[in-house]
C-alpha positions, 0 to 999 in steps of 0.5 A: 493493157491486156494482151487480148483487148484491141483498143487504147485508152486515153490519158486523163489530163486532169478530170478530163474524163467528159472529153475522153469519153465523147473522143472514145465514141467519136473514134469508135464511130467509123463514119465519123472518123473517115470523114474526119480523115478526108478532111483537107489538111489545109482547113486546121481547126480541130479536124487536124487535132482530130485526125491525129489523135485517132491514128494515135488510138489505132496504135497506142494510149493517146494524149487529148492534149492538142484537142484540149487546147484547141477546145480552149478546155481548163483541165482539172475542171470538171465538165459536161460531155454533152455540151463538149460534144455539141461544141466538138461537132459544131466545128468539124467539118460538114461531112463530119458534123453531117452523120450526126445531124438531123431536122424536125419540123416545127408545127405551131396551129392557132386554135381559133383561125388554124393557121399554122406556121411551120419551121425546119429545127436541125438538131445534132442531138435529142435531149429527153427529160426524165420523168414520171411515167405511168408504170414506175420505169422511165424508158427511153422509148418513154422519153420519144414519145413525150418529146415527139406528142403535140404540146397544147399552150393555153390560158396563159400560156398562149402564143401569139398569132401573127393571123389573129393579131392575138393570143390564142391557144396553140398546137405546137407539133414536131416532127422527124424530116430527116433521120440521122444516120447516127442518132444521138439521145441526151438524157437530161441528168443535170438540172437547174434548181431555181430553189437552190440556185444550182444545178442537181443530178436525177440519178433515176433509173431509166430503162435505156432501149437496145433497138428504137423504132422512130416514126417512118419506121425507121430503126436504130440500134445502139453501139455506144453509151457514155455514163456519169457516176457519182455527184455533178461536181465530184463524178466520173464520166465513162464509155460503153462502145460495142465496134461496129464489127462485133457483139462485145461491149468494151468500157474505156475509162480514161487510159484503161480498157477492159473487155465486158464480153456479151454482158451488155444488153442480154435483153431488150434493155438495160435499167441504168441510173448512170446513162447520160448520152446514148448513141444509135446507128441507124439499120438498113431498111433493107434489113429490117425487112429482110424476112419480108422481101422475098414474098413481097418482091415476087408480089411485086414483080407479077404484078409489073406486067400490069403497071407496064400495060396501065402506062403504056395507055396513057398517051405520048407514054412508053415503058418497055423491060430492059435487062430486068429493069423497067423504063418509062420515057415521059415527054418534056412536058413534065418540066423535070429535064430540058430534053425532049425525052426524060427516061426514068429507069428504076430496078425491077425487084420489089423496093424498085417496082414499089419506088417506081409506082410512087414516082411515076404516079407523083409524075403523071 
């Protein structure tokens, strides 16, 4: 291995590159991995596996061997990384499992009696079709959109209303409840042919995304990118991994390593008729508006003189400056704590004030 590359790679037991390549990520997300140190040694399982093999990384090119057994994997047998990481994450432990998994809600509306149901779906991934798109170039921002826009179920289609006691067209309608602190797309390359009775690869191009907006504005910036070349039975699975600590993007490919340098997304995108599962980590609100917050905190902070005297004449309120922070003392009446006084202190700079007139306002 080149002297100047800082990673390990991982030994190919046998067409074991799917696996090498969600563990290269894996050990490459830091939150996963800490989590996965803190693990009680008591519990077994593949947490343990997990563990050693990552100290092994740190120090050397690793063997998969015990985590293969323990996922009961036949080498030399040619599989599906998306699958194998789904299952990995479904038996670690919550912490771990946790930095990954968030939950949409699940909106179906009757389009006669508009009654609506709802359901709360936790996903670990997003799995996005590829499709046709207006301009010719598939996008992963495409891929969002469609997976997130209401589905209308009509004709035959229809779903059954509990209300109605019938079939009536529907609205079905998701929506992200809660974002993931790693955000894990699924481009979904493998596809069963009902005409051929097996499965296909769609080897279109796709312009992966470098930085994605969700709803809630809320950002996410990609760090890893694990690629399938070739044909479904006869492919080769890689990793992309930019550390989270610097600009360069590495390649693990099985046991070698090899620096890529600022190759990877020079502009907003990279087309790519080999990406398969895209991993994102979510950036902090805080910088996202980094050039806002100063102009707004001092909006902010002028304006907490007013919200002091709009409280303090509502009766049994008080509110006072303490340190720099606003507190606000409600009466036991509000039935959020069983003490005759309940004090709410929040910071007084801009998200604080801003957070503080949300609540007291839900409050009163």
């Amino acid at each position: 291995m080149n002297q100047d590359i800082k990673y390990y790679g991982l030994i190919n037991q046998g067409a074991t590159c799917y696996l090498n390549s969600i563990l290269q990520v894996l050990f490459m997300t830091r939150e996963f991995r800490e989590a996965v140190k803190r693990c009680p040694k008591e519990n077994g399982d593949i947490n343990v596996q997990l563990n050693v093999l990552f100290e092994d990384l740190k120090r050397n090119t690793a063997e998969s061997t015990k985590v293969t057994e323990k996922l009961g994997i036949e080498v030399y047998e040619q599989q599906d990384a998306g699958h194998y990481l789904e299952k990995i994450l479904s038996l670690v432990s919550d912490e771990a499992s946790q930095i990954f998994r968030g939950e949409l809600i699940h909106r179906t509306i009757c389009g006669e009696c508009r009654s609506h149901t709802e359901d709360d779906v936790p996903f670990l991934f997003l799995s996005l079709p590829l499709m046709v798109s207006k301009n010719g170039n598939f996008s992963v921002d495409d891929g969002i959109q469609e997976f997130l826009k209401d589905a209308e179920f009509c004709g035959e289609d229809q779903l059954y209303c509990d209300h109605c006691e019938d079939n009536r067209d529907t609205t079905v309608k998701y929506k992200l409840q809660h974002h993931p602190e790693i955000l894990i797309l699924l481009l979904k390359r493998f596809e069963y042919n009902y005409n051929h009775m097996s499965y296909s690869k769609d080897s279109r191009p796709v312009d992966v995304c470098y930085t994605i907006n969700l709803p809630e504005n809320q950002t996410y910036e990609m760090y890893a990118m694990v690629d399938h070349f070739g044909t479904l039975r006869g492919g080769h699975y890689t990793a992309t991994i930019k550390p989270e600590e610097e600009e360069s993007w590495y390649e693990f490919n099985d046991s070698s390593v090899t620096l890529l340098g600022n190759q990877m997304f020079q502009g907003k995108f990279e087309k790519s008729r080999s990406a398969h599962l895209l991993f994102y980590r979510k950036q902090s609100i805080g910088l996202q508006n980094e050039g806002q917050d100063e102009e707004e905190g001092q909006r902010d902070l002028a304006a907490n003189h007013n919200l002091i005297v709009e409280l303090d004449q509502r009766p049994e309120r008080t509110c006072w400056y303490q340190n720099n922070y606003v507190v606000i003392s409600l009466p036991s009446s509000t039935g959020f704590c069983e003490a005759s006084i309940c004090t709410v202190i929040c910071n007084g700079v801009a998200n604080g004030v801003t957070q503080l007139k949300n609540r007291i306002f839900s409050w009163f």
